[in-house]
C-alpha positions as CSV (number, residue, x, y, z in Angstrom):
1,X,-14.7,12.1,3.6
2,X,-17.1,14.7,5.4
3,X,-18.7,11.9,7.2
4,X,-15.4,10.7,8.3
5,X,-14.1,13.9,9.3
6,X,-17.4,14.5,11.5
7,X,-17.3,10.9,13.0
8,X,-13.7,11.7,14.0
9,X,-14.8,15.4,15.5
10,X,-17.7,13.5,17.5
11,X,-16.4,10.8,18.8
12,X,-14.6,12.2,21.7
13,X,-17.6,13.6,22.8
14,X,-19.8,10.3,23.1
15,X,-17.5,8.2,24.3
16,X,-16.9,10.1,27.9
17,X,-13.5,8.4,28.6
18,X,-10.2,8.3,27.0
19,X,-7.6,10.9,26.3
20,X,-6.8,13.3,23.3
21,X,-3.5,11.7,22.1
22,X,-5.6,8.5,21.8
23,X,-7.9,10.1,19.2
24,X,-5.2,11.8,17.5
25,X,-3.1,8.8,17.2
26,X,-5.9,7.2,15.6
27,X,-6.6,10.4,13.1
28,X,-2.8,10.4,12.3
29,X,-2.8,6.6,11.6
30,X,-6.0,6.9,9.2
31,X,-4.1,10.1,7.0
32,X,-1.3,8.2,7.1
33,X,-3.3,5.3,5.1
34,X,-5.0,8.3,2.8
35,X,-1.6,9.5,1.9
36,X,-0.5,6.5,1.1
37,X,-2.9,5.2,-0.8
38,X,-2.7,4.4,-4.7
39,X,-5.0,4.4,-7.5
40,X,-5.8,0.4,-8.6
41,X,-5.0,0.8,-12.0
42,X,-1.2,2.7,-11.0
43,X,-0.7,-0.3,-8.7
44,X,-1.7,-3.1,-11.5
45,X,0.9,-1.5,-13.9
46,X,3.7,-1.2,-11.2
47,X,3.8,-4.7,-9.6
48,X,5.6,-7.7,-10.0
49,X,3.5,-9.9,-8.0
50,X,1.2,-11.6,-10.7
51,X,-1.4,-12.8,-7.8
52,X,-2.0,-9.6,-6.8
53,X,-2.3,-8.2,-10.4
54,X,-4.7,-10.7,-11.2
55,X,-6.8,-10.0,-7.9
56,X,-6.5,-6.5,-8.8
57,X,-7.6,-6.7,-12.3
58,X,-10.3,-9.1,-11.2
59,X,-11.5,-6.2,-8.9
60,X,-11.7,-3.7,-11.9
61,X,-13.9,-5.3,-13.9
């Protein structure tokens, strides 16, 4: 997370062009994807679709 957090901080700065609300659409768009996200195991117990569950589970182990 720092890592991300510091590639996000320097990034303006190398790349020279570009505006603001560029860069902070793109930091909006990745918290919106942190927020969102779900534990594997939560996911696996909630959902219907059996392909998924399998891939899922496949993943875990």
């Amino acid at each position: 997370m720092m890592r991300l957090a510091f590639a996000l901080l320097l990034a303006p700065l190398l790349a020279g062009c570009g505006s603001a609300g560029y860069y902070w659409q793109g930091i909006r768009g990745e918290m919106e994807i942190l927020e969102r996200a779900e534990p594997i195991p939560v996911v696996v117990q909630t959902t219907q679709d059996t392909a998924l569950k399998a891939k899922l589970e496949r993943a875990m182990a």
